[in-house]
C-alpha positions as CSV (number, residue, x, y, z in Angstrom):
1,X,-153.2,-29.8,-47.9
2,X,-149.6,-30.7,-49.0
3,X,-148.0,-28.9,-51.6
4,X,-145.0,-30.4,-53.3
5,X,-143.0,-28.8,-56.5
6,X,-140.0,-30.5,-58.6
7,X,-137.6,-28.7,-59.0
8,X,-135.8,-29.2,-62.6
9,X,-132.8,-31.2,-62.5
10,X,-130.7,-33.2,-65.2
11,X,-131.1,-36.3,-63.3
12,X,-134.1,-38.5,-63.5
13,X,-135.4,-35.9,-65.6
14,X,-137.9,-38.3,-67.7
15,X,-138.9,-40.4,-64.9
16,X,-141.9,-39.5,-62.8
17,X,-141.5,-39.5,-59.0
18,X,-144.2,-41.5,-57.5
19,X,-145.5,-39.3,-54.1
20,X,-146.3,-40.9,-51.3
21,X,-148.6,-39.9,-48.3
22,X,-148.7,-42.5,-45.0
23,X,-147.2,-44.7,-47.3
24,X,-150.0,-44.8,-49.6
25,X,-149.2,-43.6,-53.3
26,X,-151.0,-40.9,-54.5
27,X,-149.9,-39.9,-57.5
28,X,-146.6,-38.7,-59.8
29,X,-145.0,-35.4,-60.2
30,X,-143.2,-34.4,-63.3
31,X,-140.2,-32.0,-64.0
32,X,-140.6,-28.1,-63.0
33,X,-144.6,-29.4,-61.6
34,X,-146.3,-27.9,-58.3
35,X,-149.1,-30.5,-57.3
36,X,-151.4,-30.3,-54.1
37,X,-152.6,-33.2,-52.2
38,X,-155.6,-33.1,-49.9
39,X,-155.4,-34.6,-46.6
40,X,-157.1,-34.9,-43.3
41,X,-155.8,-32.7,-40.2
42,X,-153.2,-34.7,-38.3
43,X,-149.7,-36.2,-38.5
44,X,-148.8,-37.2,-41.8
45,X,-145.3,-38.6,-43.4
46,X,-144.2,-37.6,-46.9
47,X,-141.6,-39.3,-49.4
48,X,-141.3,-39.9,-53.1
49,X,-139.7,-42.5,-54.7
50,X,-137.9,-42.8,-58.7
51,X,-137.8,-46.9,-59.0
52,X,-136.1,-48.1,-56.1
53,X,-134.4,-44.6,-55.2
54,X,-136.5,-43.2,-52.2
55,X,-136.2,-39.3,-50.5
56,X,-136.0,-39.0,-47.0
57,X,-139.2,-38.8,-45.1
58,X,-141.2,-35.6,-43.9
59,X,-143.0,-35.8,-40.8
60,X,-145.6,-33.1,-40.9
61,X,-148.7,-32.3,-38.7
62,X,-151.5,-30.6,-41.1
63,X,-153.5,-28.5,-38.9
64,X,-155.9,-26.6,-41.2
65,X,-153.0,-25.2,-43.2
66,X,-151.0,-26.0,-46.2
67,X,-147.5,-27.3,-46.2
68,X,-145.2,-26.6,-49.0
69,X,-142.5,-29.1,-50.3
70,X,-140.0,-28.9,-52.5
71,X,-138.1,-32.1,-54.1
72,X,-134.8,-33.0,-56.3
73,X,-131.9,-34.5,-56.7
74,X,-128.2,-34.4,-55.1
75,X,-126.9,-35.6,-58.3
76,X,-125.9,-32.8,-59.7
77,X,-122.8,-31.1,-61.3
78,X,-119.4,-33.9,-61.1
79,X,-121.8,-36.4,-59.7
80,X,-123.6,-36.7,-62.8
81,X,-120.6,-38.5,-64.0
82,X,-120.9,-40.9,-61.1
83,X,-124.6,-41.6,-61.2
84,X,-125.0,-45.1,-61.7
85,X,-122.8,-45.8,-58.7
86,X,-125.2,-43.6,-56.6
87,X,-127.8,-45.3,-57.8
88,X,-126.6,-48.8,-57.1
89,X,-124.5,-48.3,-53.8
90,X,-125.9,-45.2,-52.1
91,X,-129.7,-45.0,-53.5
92,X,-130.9,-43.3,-50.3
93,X,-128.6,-40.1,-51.0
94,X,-130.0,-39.6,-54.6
95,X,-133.5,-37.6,-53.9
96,X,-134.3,-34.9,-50.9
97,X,-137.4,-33.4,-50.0
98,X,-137.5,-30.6,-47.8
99,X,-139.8,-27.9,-46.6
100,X,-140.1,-25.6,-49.4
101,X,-137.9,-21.7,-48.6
102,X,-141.1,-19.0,-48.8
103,X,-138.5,-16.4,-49.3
């Protein structure tokens, strides 16, 4: 199982990120939302996308066990005031996903 949460952030805020599992979409998370995805044991790779604006990629191997993600947005603080520049010339540095901190 995959386990991803939003974390709350100004940006994109309204918009649903799409999730997507071996490049298949399988489903959207909203603001401040924990969702869990059911997969097979193996290698799997994880991104989500808002539009055109895509996360990096996760590369995880699911071996009867759950992995917990956590995703947002850089744009946060001054760079709100900058965000449709991001958007249009640096789209690839707008969303991260990451393996989520237990601690």
């Amino acid at each position: 199982m995959i386990k991803i949460t939003r974390i709350p952030e100004k940006a994109f805020r309204l918009a649903p990120y799409k999730v997507f599992i071996d490049n298949i979409y399988q489903g959207n998370i909203s603001e401040n939302e924990t969702k869990d995805f059911i997969v097979e044991n193996g290698s799997h790779t994880v991104y989500v996308k808002v539009d055109w604006i895509k996360s990096n990629r996760m590369y995880l191997d699911i071996n009867n066990s759950c992995e917990s993600l956590e995703v947002g947005t850089n744009l946060t603080g001054l760079k709100l005031i900058f965000l449709f520049y991001y958007i249009k010339y640096s789209p690839s540095s707008c969303l991260w996903l990451r393996k989520k901190d237990n601690n």
